[in-house]
C-alpha positions in Angstrom: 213.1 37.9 14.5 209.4 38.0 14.4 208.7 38.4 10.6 209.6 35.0 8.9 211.4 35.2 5.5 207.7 34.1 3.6 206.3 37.1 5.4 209.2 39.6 3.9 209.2 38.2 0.5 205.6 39.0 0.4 205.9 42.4 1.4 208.7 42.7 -0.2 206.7 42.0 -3.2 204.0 43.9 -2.2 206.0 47.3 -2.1 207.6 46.6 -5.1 204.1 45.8 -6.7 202.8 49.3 -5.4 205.8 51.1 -6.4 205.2 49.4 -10.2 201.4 50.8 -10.2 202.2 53.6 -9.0 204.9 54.4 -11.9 201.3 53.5 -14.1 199.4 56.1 -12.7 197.2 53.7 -10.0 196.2 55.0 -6.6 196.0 52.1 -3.9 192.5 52.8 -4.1 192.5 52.5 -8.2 194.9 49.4 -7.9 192.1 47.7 -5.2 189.8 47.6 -7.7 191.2 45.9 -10.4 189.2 43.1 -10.4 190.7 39.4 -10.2 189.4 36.6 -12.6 187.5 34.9 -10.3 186.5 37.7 -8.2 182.6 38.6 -8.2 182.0 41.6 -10.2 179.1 43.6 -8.5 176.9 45.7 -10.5 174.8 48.8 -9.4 172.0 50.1 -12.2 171.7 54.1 -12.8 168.3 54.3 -13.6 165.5 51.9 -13.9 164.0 52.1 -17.2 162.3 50.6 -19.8 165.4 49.7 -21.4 167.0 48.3 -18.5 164.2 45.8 -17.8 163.4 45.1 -20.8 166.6 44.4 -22.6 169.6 44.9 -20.3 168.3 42.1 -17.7 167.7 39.3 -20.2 171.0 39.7 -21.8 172.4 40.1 -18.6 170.7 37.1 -17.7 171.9 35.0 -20.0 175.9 35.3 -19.1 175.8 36.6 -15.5 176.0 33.0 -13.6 179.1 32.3 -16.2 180.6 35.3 -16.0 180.3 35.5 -12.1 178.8 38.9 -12.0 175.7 40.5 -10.0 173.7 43.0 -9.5 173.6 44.6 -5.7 172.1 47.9 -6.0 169.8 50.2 -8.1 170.0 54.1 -8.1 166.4 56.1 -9.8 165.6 59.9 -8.7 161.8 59.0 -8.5 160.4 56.8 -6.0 158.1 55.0 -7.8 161.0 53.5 -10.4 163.7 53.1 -7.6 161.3 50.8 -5.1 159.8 49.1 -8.1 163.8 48.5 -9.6 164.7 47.2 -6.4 161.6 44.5 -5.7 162.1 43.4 -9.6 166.2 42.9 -9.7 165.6 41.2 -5.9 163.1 38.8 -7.5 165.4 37.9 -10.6 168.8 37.5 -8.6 167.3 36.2 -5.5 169.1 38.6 -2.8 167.7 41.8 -1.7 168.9 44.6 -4.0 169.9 48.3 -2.1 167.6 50.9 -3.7 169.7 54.2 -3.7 168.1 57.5 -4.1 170.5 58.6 -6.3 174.4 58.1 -7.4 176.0 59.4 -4.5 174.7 56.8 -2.6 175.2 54.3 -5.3 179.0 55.2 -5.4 179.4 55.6 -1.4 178.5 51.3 -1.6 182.0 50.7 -2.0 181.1 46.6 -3.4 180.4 48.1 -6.6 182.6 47.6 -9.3 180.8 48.3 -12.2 177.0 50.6 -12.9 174.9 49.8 -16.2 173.8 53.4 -17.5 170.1 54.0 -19.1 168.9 57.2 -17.6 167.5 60.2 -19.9 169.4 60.7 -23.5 171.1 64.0 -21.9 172.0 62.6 -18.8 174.3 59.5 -20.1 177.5 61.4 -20.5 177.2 63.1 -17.4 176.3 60.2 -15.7 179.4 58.0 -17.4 181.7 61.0 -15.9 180.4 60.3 -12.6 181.0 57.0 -12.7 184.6 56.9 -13.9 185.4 59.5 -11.6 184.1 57.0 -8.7 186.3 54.5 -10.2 183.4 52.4 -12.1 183.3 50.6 -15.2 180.4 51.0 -17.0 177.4 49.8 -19.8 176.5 53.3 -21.5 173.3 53.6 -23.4 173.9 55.6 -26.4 173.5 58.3 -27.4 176.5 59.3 -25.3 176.1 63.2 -25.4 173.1 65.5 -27.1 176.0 68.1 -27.1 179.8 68.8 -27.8 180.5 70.5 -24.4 179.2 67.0 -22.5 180.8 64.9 -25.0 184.2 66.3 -24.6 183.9 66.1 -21.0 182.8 62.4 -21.0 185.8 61.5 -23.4 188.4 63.1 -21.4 187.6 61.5 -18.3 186.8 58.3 -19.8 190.2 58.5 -20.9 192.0 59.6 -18.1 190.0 57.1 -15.7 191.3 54.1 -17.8 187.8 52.5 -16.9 186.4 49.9 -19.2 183.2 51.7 -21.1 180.8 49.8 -23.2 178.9 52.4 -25.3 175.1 50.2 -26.2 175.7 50.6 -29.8 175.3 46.8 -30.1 175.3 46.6 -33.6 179.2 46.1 -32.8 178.9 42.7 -31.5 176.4 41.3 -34.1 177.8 38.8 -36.6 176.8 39.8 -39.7 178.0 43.3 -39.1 181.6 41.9 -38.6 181.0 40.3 -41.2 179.9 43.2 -43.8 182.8 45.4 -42.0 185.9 42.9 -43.1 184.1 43.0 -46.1 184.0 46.4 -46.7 187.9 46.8 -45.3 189.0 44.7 -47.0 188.0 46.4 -50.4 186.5 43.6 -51.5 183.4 45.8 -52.0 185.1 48.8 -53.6 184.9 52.5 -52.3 181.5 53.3 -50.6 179.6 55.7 -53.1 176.5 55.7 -51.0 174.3 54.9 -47.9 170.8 54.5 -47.2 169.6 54.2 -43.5 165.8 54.2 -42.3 164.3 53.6 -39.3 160.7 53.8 -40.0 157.8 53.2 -37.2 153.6 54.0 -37.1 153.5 54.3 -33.0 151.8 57.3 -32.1 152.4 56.4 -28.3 156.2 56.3 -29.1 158.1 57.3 -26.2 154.9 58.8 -24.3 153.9 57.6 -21.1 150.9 59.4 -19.9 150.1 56.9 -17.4 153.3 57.3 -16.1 152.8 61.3 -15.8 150.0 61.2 -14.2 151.4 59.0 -11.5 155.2 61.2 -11.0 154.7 63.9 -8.4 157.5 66.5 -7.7 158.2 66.0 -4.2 158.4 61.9 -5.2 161.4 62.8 -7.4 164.4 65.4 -7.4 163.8 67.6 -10.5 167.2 69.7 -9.8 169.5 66.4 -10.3 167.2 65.4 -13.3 168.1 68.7 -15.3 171.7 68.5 -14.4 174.2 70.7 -16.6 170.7 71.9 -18.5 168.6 75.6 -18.3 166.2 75.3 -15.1 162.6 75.4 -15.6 159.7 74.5 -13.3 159.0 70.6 -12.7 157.4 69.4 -15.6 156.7 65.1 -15.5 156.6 65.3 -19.1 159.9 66.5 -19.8 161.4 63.9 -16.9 159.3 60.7 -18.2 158.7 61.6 -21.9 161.7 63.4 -22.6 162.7 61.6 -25.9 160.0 64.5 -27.0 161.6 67.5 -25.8 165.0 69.4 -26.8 167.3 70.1 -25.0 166.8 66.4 -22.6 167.0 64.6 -26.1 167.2 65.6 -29.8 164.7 62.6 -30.4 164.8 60.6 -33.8 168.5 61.8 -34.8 169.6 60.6 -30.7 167.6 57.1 -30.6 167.6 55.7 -33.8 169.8 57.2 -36.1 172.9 56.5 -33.5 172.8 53.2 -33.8 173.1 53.3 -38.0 175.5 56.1 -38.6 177.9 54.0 -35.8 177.6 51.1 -38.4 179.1 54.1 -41.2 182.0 55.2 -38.8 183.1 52.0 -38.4 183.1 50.2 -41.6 184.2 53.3 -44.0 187.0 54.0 -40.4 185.5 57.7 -40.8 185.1 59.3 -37.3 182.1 61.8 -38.1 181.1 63.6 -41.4 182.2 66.3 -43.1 178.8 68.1 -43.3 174.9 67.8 -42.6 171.8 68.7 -44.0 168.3 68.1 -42.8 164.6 68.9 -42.7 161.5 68.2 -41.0 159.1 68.8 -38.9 155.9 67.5 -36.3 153.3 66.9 -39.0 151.3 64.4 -37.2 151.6 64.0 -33.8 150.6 67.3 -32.1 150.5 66.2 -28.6 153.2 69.3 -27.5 156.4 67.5 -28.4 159.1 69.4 -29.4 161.6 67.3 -31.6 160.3 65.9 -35.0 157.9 62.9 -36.0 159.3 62.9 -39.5 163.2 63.7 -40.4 165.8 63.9 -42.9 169.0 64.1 -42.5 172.0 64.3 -45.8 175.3 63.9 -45.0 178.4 64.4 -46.6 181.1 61.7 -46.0 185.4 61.4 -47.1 188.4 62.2 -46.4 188.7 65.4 -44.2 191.6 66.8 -46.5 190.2 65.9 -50.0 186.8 66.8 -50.5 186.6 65.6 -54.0 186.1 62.0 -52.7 183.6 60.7 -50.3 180.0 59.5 -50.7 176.7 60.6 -49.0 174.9 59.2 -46.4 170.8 59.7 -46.0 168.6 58.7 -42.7 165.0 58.9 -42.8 163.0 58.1 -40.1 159.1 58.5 -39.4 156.8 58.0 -36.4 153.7 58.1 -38.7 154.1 55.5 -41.1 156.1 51.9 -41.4 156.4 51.2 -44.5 160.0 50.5 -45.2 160.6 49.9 -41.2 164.3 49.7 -40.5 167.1 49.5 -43.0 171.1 49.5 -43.5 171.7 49.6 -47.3 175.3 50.4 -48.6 176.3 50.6 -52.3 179.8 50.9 -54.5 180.1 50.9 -58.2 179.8 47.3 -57.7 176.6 46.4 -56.2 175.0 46.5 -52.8 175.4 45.3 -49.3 172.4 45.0 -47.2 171.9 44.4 -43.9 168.1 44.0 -43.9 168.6 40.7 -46.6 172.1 40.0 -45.2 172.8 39.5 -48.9 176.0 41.2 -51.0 174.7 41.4 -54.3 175.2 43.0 -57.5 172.2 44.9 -58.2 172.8 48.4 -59.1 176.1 47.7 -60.3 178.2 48.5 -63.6 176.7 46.0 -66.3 178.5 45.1 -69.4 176.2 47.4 -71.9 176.9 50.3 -70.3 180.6 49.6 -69.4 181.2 48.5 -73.1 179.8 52.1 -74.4 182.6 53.9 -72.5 185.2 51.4 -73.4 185.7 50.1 -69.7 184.9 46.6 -68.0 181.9 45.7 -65.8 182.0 45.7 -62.6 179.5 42.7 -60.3 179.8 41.7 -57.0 179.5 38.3 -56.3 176.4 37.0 -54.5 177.0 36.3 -51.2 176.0 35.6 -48.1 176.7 37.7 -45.1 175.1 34.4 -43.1 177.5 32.6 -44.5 180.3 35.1 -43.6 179.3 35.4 -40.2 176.0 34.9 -38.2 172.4 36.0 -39.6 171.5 38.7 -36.7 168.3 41.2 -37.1 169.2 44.5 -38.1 166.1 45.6 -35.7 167.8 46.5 -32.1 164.6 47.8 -30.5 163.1 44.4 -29.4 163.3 43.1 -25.9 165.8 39.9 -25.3 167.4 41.0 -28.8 170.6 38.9 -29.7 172.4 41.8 -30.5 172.4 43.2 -26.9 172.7 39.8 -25.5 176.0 39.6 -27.2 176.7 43.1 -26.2 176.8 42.8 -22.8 178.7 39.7 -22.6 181.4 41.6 -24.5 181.4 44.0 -22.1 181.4 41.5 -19.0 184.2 39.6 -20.8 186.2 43.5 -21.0 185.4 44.2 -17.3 187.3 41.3 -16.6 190.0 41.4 -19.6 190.4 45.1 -19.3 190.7 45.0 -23.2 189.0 47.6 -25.0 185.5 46.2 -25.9 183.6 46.2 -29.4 182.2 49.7 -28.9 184.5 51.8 -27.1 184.5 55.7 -25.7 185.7 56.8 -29.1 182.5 55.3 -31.0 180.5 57.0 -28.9 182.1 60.3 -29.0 182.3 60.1 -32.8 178.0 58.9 -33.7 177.7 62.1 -30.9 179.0 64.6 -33.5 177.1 62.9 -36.0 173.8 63.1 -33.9 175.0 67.1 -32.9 175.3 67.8 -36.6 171.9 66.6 -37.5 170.3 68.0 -34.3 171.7 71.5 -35.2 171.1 71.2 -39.3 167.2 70.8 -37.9 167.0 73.5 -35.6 168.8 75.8 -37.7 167.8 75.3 -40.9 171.6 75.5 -42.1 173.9 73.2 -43.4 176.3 72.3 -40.4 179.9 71.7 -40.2 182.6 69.9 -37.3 185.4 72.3 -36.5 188.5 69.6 -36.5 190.8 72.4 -34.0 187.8 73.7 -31.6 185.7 70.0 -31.7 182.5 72.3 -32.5 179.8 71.9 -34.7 179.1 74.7 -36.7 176.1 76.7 -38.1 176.2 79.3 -39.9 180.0 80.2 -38.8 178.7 79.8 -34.9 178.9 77.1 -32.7 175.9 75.4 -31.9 174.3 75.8 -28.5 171.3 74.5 -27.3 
């Protein structure tokens, strides 16, 4: 006999290990890259941007040695970005990185394991499909999708991939947002009656990049895989480099800021979108041929989707033209308040003694505490470089990559501040107040769906 009986245990074992996947629904070629704990994961970047440098790296940074990850390749449309990705990643891992000159070529490096996402605010579902369909994990910038068609698509195959998907909503792995959720679900704080979110800046170069525009020339780039699933229309470098300006590649304040804070709602009132949306504004500063607003408010109505006599309201303001007020999370019961710019739980605002007394019913105070003393003090601001927040958050994710447990922000939470950023895209644009269609998973306006 030429096979010794070690030889046929293990392939004995071996078949009976395939026959077991494949009863779970692996492929050999699924099964091969499930990803061993001391195995190397390999990283390739889709799209090197501002946010990727800037914050992705340095949190990266921090875990990667640890964590035994790396980063081998980086995929960018334009020249300019994919060369410079390239020279910088080769500089901070000290190997030369592959610059690919787009996703196909990413995905046809079969070493890769996992892609971090931070391309334009319209591409990040379609790019999260792509990846999942190759077989990927990824780190997925929010906001997931600008619309329900790409949001629905990015869900089911998210879901059907069984790939590990870290949506960047990174207030999820922040301390003191643990911290305020147990507190909230655990009813110590009483029934949420109402939250104020703002997200305030005085930046009039927000999201432009001029120098940048004048640099990006068509044939450097490939304009038809920038648009993707959107309308054609001639090259423009504005709409590819500045496109946090211009509907339908981004709907702007509602997509970049307001994501991040109505996640924060979802998950500690366990509410997966609202029940309605009101909003208005407009560009009453900034007239440098944007598109989306400088100034907005949005009014949302939140509850139970089957009793519409409960509930509280949520309102987001945000302005590019003045500061005052910058960023805040402030949520308030019957009680008292919980905010996330103090880290404090306090009692102000709630039902005092005199005014209880005078209807014959008890005060209600929350106690004074500390949300530091709950859990960690973390800013509430997630826009600055090397931010705790997003280190946290992709160490989470590395640590799920290798788990394959679900990780703080998940598919769902992405698909669920998406309707939430849809609704008050379309209550701008229309003018009308806007509903989510449970059955179709449409917003509505007006009794139509919305479409871009």
């Amino acid at each position: 006999m030429t096979t010794s009986r070690r030889d046929f245990i293990r392939n004995t074992s071996m078949a009976g290990m395939a026959t077991y996947m494949g009863a779970l629904g692996f492929s050999a070629s699924s099964y091969r890259r499930i990803i061993g704990a001391n195995d190397r994961v390999r990283v390739g970047v889709v799209g090197f941007s501002d946010r990727h440098q800037h914050d992705h790296i340095p949190a990266f940074l921090k875990s990667y040695q640890e964590m035994n990850f790396d980063i081998i390749a980086v995929s960018d449309i334009w020249k300019k970005r994919r060369e410079e990705g390239s020279a910088f990643l080769a500089q901070k891992f000290g190997h030369p990185v592959q610059a690919c000159v787009n996703n196909d070529a990413l995905y046809a490096i079969k070493e890769v394991d996992a892609v971090m996402i931070s391309t334009a605010d319209f591409q990040h579902a379609l790019h999260t499909v792509e990846a999942v369909k190759a077989g990927r994990d990824t780190y997925t910038e929010k906001p997931l999708a600008e619309t329900m068609e790409d949001a629905r698509a990015v869900l089911k195959a998210v879901k059907e991939s069984g790939r590990i998907v870290q949506i960047g909503s990174q207030r999820r792995s922040g301390a003191n947002y643990w911290a305020a959720a147990e507190f909230i679900q655990s009813g110590k704080f009483g029934p949420i009656v109402m939250v104020d979110l703002t997200w305030n800046v005085n930046q009039p170069g927000r999201w432009r990049r001029p120098a940048l525009v004048a640099q990006m020339r068509e044939e450097d780039t490939d304009w038809k895989r920038f648009l993707m699933n959107r309308p054609y229309e001639p090259f423009d470098a504005r709409k590819h480099l500045e496109f946090r300006l211009f509907w339908p590649y981004s709907s702007g304040l509602p997509g970049q800021w307001m994501s991040h804070q109505i996640d924060t709602v979802h998950w500690f009132a366990q509410l997966p979108h609202p029940r309605s949306a009101s909003a208005n504004g407009g560009i009453y500063a900034w007239k440098d041929g944007r598109k989306n607003a400088d100034t907005m408010t949005v009014v949302f109505d939140y509850g139970p989707l089957n009793d519409a006599s409960t509930g509280f309201q949520v309102v987001f303001t945000s302005r590019q033209t003045n500061s005052s007020g910058e960023t805040k999370e402030i949520y308030y019961s019957n009680g008292g308040t919980l905010n996330l710019d103090t880290n404090k739980i306090t009692s102000e605002g709630g039902l005092n003694e005199k005014y209880a007394s005078a209807m014959g019913m008890h005060a209600n105070q929350l106690p004074e505490l500390s949300l530091k003393e709950l859990g960690e003090k973390i800013s509430t601001d997630a826009s600055t470089g090397g931010d705790p927040l997003t280190t946290a958050h992709v160490r989470n994710w590395m640590e799920c990559v290798r788990s394959r447990k679900q990780p703080n922000a998940p598919i769902e939470a992405g698909y669920n501040h998406s309707i939430a950023v849809i609704m008050a895209n379309a209550a701008y644009r229309t003018g009308q107040r806007v509903t989510f269609d449970e059955q179709t998973q449409e917003v509505m306006a007006g009794g139509k769906v919305f479409k871009y």
